[in-house]
N, C-alpha and C positions, 0 to 999 in steps of 0.2 A: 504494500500500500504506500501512494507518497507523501509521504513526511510530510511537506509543505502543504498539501493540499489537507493531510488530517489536520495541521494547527489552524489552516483555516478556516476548514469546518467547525472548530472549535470556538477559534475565537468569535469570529461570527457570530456565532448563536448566543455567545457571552456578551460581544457588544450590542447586538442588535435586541435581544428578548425582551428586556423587561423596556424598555424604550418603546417598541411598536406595541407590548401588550397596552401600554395606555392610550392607543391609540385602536385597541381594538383588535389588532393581529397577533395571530398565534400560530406557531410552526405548525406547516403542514405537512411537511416532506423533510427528509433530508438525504439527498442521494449521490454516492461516492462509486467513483469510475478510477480506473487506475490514472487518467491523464485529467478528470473533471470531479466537479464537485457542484450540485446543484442545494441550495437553503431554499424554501419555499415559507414566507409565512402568508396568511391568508385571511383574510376579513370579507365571510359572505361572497361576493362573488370578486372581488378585488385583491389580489395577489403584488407579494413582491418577491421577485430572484431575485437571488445574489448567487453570481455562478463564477466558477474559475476555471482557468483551464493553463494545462501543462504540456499540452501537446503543443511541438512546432510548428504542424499543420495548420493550426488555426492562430489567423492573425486578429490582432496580438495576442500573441502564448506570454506566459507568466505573466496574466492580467485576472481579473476582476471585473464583474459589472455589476450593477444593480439597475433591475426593470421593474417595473412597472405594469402591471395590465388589470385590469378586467372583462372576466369571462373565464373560459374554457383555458385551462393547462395544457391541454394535447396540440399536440402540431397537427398540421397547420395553422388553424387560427389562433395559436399563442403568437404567431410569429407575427399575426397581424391585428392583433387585441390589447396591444403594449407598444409601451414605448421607454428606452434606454433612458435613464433621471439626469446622465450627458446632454440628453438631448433638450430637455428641458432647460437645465442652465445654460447651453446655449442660446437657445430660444428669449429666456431671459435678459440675458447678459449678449450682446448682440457681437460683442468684440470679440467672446470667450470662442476657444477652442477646445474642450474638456472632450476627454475618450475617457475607456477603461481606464482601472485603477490600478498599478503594478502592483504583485506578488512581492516584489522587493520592499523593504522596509515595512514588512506587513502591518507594527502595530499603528505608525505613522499612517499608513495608507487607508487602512482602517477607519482610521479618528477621523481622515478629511473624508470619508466616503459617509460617516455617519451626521458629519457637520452639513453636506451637501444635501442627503436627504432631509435633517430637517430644516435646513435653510428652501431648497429645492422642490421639496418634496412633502411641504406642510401643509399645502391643501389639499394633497392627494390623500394625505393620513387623516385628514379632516374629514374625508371624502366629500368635499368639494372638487369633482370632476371636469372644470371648465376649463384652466390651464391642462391637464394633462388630453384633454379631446384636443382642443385644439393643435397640440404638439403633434399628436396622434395622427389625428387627418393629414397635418399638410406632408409628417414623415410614408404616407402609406400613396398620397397626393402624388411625390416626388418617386413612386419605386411603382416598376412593372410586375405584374402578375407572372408567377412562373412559370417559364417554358419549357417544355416537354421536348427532346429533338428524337425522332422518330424516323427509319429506315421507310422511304415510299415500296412500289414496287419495280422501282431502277434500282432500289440500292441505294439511293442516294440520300440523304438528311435532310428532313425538314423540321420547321419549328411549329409548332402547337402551343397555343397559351391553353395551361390547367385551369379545367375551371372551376375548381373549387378555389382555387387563390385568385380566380375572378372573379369571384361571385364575396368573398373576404375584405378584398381588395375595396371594390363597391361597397359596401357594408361599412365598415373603419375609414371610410376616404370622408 
């Protein structure tokens, strides 16, 4: 199991629990991959991840997020029923350029990830839903429905938009 990703998990739940419980949220999940780490807490139908990840495949690896959504946990539509708390501050803060949050210096990293949500992230634990729709829409606004490429009968590839991430798409836009 890795290391980093257990103290993560760990801390996590240390820094984040009793903070979101007064705001309603209560672990829902907590689920550990050898290269990931998914924390789920949950208020009715309004969820927050905090996920990590360690693989090099995914850009950026030794990072952090924390999302945002409500609705449905399952992919597809978690992918289009949320939206990243970066995305917010920058929405916010118009200058700002904020991503993930590094794996490195994790208790540091932590602190600003916990200060961001509830600086960021306080009408959402309000559940005043109006900043995070509209962040919502215009990130789902700005992204194409996923495409499918698929073999004709030459052999050749063509592209197919899925329609359930259209039909998502439409829905969250």
């Amino acid at each position: 199991m890795n290391i980093i990703l257990k103290q993560f998990r760990t801390k996590i739940i240390e820094s984040f629990d009793e903070i979101l419980k007064d705001y309603g949220f209560i672990v829902e999940s907590k689920k550990m991959e050898n290269d990931s780490c998914n924390v789920i807490f949950s208020n009715g139908k309004l969820y927050i991840r905090i996920s990590a990840t360690t693989n090099p495949r995914d850009y950026p690896f030794n990072s952090f997020n924390i999302v945002l959504g409500e609705g449905s946990l399952e992919f597809p539509e978690s992918d289009w029923n949320s939206t990243s708390l970066w995305r917010i501050k920058n929405f916010i803060q118009k200058d700002s350029i904020e991503s993930e949050y590094s794996l490195k210096n994790l208790d540091n990293e932590i602190k600003k990830a916990k200060n961001d949500l509830l600086e960021y992230g306080l009408e959402f634990l309000k559940l005043n839903l109006d900043l995070f729709n509209a962040v919502r829409k215009l990130q789902n606004q700005q992204r194409e429905p996923y495409k499918i490429h698929l073999p004709n009968k030459d052999g050749k590839y063509i592209q197919k938009v899925e329609s359930v991430s259209s039909k998502l798409k439409k829905k969250y836009s």
